[in-house]
C-alpha positions in Angstrom: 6.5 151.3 -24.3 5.1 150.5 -27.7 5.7 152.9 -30.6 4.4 152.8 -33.6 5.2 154.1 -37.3 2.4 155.4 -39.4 5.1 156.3 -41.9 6.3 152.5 -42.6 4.2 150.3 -44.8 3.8 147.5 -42.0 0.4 147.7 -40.6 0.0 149.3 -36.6 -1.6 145.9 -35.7 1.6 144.3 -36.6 3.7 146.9 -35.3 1.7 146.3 -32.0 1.4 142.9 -32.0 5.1 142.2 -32.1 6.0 144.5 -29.8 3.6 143.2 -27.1 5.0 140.0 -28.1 8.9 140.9 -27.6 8.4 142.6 -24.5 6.7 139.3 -22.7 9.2 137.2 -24.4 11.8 139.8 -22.5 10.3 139.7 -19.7 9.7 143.2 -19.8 5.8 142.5 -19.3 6.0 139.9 -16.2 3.5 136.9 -16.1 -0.2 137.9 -14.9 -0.1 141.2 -15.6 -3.1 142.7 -17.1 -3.0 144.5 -20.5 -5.0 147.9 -21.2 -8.0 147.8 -22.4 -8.9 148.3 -26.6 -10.6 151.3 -25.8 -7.7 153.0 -23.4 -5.2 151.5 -25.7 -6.8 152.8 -28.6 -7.1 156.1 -27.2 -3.6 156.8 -25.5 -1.7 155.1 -28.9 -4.7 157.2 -31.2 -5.4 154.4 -33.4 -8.9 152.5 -34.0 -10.1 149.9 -31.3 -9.9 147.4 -34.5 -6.1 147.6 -34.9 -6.1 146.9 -30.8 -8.4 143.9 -31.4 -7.0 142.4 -34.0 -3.3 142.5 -32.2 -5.0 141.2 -29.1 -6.5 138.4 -31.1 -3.0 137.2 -32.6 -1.1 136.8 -29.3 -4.3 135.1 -28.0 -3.9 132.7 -30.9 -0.2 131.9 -30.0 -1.0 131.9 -26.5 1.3 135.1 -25.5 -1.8 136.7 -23.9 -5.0 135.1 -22.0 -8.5 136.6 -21.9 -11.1 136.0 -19.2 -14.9 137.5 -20.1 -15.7 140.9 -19.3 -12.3 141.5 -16.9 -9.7 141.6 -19.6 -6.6 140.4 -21.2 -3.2 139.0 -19.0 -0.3 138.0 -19.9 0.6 134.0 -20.0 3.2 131.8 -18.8 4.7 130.5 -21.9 6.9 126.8 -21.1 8.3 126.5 -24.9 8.1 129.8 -27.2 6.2 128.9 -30.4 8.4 130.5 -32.5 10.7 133.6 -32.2 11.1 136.2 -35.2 13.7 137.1 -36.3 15.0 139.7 -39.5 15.4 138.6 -42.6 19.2 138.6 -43.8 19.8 141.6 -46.4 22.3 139.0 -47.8 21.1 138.2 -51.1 20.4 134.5 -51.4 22.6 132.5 -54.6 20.4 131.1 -57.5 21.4 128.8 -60.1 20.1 130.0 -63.6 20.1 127.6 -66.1 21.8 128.9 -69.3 20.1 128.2 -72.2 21.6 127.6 -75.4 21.4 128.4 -78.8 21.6 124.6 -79.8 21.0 121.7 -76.8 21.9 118.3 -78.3 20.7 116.7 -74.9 19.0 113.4 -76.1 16.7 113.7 -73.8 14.9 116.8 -76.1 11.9 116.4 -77.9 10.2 118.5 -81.0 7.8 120.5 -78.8 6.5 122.3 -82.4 4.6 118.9 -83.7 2.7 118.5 -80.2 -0.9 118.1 -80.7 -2.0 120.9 -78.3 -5.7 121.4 -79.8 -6.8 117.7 -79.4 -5.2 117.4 -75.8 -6.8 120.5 -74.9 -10.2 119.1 -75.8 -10.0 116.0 -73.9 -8.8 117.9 -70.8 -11.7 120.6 -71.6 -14.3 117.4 -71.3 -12.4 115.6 -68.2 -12.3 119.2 -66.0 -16.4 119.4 -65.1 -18.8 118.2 -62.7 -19.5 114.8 -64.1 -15.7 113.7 -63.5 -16.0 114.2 -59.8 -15.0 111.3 -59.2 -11.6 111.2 -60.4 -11.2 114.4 -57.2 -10.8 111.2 -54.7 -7.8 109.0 -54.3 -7.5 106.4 -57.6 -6.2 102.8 -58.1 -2.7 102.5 -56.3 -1.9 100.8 -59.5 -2.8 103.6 -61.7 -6.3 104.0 -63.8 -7.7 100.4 -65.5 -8.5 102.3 -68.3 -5.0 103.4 -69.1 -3.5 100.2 -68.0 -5.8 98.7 -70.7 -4.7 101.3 -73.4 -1.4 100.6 -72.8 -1.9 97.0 -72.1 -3.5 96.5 -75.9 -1.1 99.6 -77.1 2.2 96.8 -76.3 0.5 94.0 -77.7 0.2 95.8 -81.2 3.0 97.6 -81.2 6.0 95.4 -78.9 4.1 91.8 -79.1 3.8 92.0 -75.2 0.7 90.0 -73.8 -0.4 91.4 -70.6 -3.5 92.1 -68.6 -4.0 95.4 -67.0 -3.7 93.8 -63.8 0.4 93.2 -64.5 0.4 97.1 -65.2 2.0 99.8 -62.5 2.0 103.6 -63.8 4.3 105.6 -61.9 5.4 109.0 -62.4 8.8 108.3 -63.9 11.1 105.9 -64.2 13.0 107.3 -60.9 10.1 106.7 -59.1 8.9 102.8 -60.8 12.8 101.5 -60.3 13.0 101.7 -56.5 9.4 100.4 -56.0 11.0 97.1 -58.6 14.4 96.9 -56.7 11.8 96.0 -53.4 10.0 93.7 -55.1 13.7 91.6 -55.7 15.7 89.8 -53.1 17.6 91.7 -50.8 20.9 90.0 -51.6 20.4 90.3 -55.5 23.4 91.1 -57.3 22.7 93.6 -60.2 24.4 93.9 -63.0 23.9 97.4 -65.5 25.1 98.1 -69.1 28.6 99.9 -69.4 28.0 102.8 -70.8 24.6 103.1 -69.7 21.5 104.8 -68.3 22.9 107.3 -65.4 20.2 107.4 -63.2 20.5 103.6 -62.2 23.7 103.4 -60.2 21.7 106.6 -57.6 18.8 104.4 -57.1 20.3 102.1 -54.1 23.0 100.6 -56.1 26.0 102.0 -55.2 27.7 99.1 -53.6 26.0 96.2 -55.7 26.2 97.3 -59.5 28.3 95.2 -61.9 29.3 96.7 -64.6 28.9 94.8 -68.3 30.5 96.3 -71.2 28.8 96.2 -74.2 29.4 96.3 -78.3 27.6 96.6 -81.2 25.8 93.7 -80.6 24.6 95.1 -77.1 25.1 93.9 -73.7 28.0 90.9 -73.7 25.8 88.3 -71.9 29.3 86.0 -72.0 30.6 88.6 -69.6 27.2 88.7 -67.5 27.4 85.2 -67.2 30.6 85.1 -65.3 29.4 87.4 -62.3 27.6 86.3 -59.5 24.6 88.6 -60.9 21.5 87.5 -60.6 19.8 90.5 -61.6 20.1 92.6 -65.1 19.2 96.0 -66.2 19.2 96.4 -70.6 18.2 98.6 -72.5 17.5 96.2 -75.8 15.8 98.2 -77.9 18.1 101.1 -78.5 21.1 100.7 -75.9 21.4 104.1 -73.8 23.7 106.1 -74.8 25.7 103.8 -77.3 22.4 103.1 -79.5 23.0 99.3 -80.2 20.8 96.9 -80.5 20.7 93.8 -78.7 21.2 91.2 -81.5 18.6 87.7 -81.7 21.2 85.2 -80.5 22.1 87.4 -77.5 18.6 87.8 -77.0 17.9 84.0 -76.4 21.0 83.5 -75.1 20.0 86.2 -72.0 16.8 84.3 -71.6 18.4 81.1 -70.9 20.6 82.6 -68.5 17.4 84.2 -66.6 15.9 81.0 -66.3 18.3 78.6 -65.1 17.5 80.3 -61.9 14.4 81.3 -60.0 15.9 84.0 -58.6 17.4 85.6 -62.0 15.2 88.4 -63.8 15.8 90.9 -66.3 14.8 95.1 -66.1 13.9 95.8 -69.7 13.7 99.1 -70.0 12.5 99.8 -73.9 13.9 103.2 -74.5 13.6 104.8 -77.8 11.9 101.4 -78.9 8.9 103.4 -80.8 11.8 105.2 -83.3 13.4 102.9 -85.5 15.1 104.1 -88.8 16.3 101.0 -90.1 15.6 97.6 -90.7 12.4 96.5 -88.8 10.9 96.6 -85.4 12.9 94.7 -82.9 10.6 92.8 -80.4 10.4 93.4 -76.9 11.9 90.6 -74.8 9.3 90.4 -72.7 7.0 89.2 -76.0 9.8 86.5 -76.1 10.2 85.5 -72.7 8.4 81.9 -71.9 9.6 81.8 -68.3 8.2 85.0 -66.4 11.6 86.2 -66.1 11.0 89.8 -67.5 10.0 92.9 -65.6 9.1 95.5 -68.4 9.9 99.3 -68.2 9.1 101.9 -70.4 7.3 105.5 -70.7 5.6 108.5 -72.3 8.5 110.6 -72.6 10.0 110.4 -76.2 6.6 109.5 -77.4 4.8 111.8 -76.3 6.4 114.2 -73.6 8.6 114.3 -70.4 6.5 116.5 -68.4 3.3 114.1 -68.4 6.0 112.1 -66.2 4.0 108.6 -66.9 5.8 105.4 -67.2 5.0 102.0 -66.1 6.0 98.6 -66.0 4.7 94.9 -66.6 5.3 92.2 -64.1 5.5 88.5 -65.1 2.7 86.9 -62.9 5.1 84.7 -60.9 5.6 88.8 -58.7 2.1 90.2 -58.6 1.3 88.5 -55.2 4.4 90.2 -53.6 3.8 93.0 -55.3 0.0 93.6 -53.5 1.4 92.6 -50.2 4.1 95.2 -50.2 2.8 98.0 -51.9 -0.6 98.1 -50.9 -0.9 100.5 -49.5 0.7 103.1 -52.2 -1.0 105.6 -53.8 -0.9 106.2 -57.3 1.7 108.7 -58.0 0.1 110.6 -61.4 -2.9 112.4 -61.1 -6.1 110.6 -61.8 -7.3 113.1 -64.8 -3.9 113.2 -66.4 -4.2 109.5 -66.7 -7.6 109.8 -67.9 -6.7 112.4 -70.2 -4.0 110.1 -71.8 -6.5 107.2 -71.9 -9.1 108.9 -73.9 -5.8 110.0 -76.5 -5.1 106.5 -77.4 -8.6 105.0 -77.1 -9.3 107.1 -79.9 -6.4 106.2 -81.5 -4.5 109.9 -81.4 -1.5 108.6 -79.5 -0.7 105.9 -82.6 -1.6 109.2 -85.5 1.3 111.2 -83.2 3.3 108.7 -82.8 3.4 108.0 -86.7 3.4 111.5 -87.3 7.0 112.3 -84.8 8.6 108.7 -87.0 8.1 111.1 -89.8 9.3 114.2 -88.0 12.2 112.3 -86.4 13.1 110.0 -89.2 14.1 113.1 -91.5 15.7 114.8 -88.7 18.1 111.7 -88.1 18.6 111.4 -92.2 19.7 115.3 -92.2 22.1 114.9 -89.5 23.6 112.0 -91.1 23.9 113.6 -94.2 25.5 116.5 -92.9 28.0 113.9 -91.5 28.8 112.4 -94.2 29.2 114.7 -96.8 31.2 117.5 -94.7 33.0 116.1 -92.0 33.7 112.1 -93.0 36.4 111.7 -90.2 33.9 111.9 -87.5 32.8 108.7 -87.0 28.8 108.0 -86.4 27.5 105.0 -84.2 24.4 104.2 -82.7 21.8 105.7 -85.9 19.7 102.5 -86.6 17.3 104.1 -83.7 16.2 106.9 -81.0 16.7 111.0 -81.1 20.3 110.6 -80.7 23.8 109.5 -82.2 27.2 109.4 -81.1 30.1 110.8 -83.0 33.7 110.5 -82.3 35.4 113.0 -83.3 38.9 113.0 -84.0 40.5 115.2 -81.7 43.8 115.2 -79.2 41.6 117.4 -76.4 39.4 116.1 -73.6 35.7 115.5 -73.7 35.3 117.7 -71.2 37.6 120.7 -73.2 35.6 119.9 -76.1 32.3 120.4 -73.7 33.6 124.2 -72.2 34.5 125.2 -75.8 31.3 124.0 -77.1 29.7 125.7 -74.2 31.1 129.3 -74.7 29.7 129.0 -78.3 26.5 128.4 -76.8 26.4 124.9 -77.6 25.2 122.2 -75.3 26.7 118.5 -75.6 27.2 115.9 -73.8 30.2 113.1 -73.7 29.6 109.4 -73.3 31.7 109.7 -70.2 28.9 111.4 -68.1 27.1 107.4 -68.3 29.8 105.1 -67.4 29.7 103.1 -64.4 33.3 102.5 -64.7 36.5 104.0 -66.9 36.2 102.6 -71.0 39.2 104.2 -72.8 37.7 105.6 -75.8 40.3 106.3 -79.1 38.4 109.4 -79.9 36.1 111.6 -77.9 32.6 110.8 -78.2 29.7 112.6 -77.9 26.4 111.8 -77.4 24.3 114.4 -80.4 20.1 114.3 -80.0 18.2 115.9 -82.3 14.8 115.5 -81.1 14.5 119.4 -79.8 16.6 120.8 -82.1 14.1 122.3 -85.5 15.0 121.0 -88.7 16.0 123.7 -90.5 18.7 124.9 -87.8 20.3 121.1 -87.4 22.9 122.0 -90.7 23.9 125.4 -88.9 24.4 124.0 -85.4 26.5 121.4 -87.0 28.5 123.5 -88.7 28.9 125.9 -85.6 29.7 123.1 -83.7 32.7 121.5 -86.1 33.5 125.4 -86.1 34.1 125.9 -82.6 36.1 122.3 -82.2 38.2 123.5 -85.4 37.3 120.9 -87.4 37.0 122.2 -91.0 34.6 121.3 -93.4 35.7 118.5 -96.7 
């Protein structure tokens, strides 16, 4: 009944066991019936009594085959099969690749060259050993006190935020802090989100109750907030995403007040980009300003430092820590215990702030080289959004599409990406705009992919 192929490269146990195995689940080998022994097996097949024994073994395991001491092996009744094999499909299976491209203006990019790789090296070297055997079991659902108290002193130096450690949540991402702040807020809340703005927002259980704002140069248009029913806001202050404005002082105050005429009424700041700033001074975090406890504060690691350490966090005012502990107590911190530790140790010693003042530098003459380029060569496109962050946008002034302009770009092997891909609802724009980071792109290629860019889209140099 069983034959086997010493000329294949699947091993005669196998070969065995799967045949045993079809021919009880065929009924060919009838309940009760008692299999040969290893040794008359072994001989009448003329293979080793090991191969026998270690097929017997596997349909004992998945109950196919019973054995009783020193009478010998019988076949089972088997109720529910475990599992049934069955051949792999020769039809190849469809992948994805991701292209990649001779210039990526995504803005999410950062310069991967100026990453201080020896000095996080060394304090993962130290963490990785026997005396940090602690950090193996489950941390603080919270995230680390000591990197909640780096980053708690970290935002009061650098954003004028005063907050204990105990305020602090680290999360791996934004994608995974949001939801966990969306449950800590009325079920009924009505939400409103910037227009343009971030893209994630709308996906995260907002579908039906986001209300869009538009926004200017000034940022958000708190008039326009203030005649919804919102009692919830997402901003981005800082460095509006993707438009790059800044939310100006009197609309600052004037978004306050509106959060505190009602307990119910908070505001998401999520301070993206807020650490590169190219002109005029440092704009203060809201939640510095904030006198009410109105302000839940969002930011991460991912421009600063990088995306894959997926570390981000966010401050809550006081008046929702007590919710906070009875609904997610029994989370578990989502970023590994020695990466936070790793991170901690960084700034303690104060190497986050050196690279941090370093990439301004970096990042700074990046931006003045792309403006330059701007200006001097192609003065019709128009530049928005460059008082901050590792992008701009440019309008460009064409009769096609933005999404013509993004295929031809593409088949020049150019990545870029229009503002339309971030609106929560239609904006009719006089010129295509495009969203241009320069984070991830190295210095000295940013005046050829401009100029290959411009190229492709026909628009000729002054």
């Amino acid at each position: 009944m069983f034959k086997l192929d010493k000329s294949t490269a699947k091993p005669l146990y196998e070969q065995l066991y799967i045949g045993i195995k079809d021919a009880i689940i065929h009924k060919q080998i009838e309940v009760g019936t008692k299999l040969p022994s290893k040794k008359k097996l072994a001989e009448f097949l003329n293979i080793s009594q090991t191969t026998i024994e270690i097929a017997y073994a596997q349909l004992i395991a998945e109950g196919y085959v019973g054995s009783k001491p020193r009478i010998g092996f019988f076949v089972e009744e088997i109720d529910e099969l475990p599992y049934i094999e069955k051949e792999l499909s020769n039809t190849p299976v469809e992948t994805v690749e991701k292209k990649i491209y001779q210039f990526d203006f995504h803005p999410g990019k950062i310069d991967t060259d100026s990453f201080p790789f020896s000095i996080w090296r060394k304090y993962a070297k130290n963490l990785y050993d026997g005396s940090s055997k602690e950090f193996l079991q489950i941390g603080d659902p919270q995230g680390e006190y000591a990197l909640r108290a780096e980053i708690s002193k970290y935002l009061y130096q650098s954003r004028g935020i005063v907050c204990k450690p105990e305020q602090i949540v680290i999360g791996s991402g934004t994608e995974h802090l949001l939801p966990m702040i969306l449950r800590l807020l009325e079920n009924d809340s009505k939400f409103a989100l910037e227009n343009p703005g971030y893209s994630a927002i709308p996906k995260i259980q907002l579908e039906n109750r986001a209300i869009p704002i538009p926004v200017d140069e000034d940022g958000l248009i708190v008039d326009e907030l203030e005649k919804t029913n919102a009692n919830v806001v997402y901003i981005t202050p800082s460095h509006q995403f993707p438009t790059g404005a800044v939310l100006s002082a009197t609309r600052r105050t004037q978004l306050l007040n509106w959060a505190a005429k009602d307990e119910n009424c908070y505001i998401i700041e999520d301070d993206y980009d807020s650490e590169f700033r190219y002109i005029g001074k440092p704009i203060p975090a809201l939640q510095g300003l904030d006198q009410n406890n109105k302000v839940i504060y969002l930011s991460t690691f991912t421009k600063s430092l990088m995306p894959s350490l997926r570390v981000a966090y966010f401050v809550l005012p006081s008046t929702l820590l007590r919710k906070y502990k009875e609904v997610f107590s029994f989370y578990s911190a989502t970023v590994p215990r020695f990466d936070q530790h790793i991170l901690a140790n960084f700034m303690r010693d104060g190497y986050f702030s050196k690279h941090l003042n370093r990439m301004r530098k970096i990042y700074r003459k990046k931006h003045e080289k792309l403006t330059q380029i701007f200006e001097t060569y192609y003065p019709d496109v128009v530049i928005t959004g460059d008082q901050a962050g590792m992008h701009i946008l440019i309008s460009v002034p064409l009769s096609k599409s933005e999404d013509q302009l993004k295929q031809i770009a593409a088949k020049d092997n150019i990545a870029i990406y229009p503002v339309s891909d971030y609106l929560l609802s239609p904006i009719e724009y006089k010129s295509p705009t495009f969203l241009l980071g320069f984070g991830g792109i190295p210095f000295d290629q940013i005046e050829k992919g401009i100029h290959q860019l411009m190229k492709c889209w026909g628009i000729s140099k002054s």
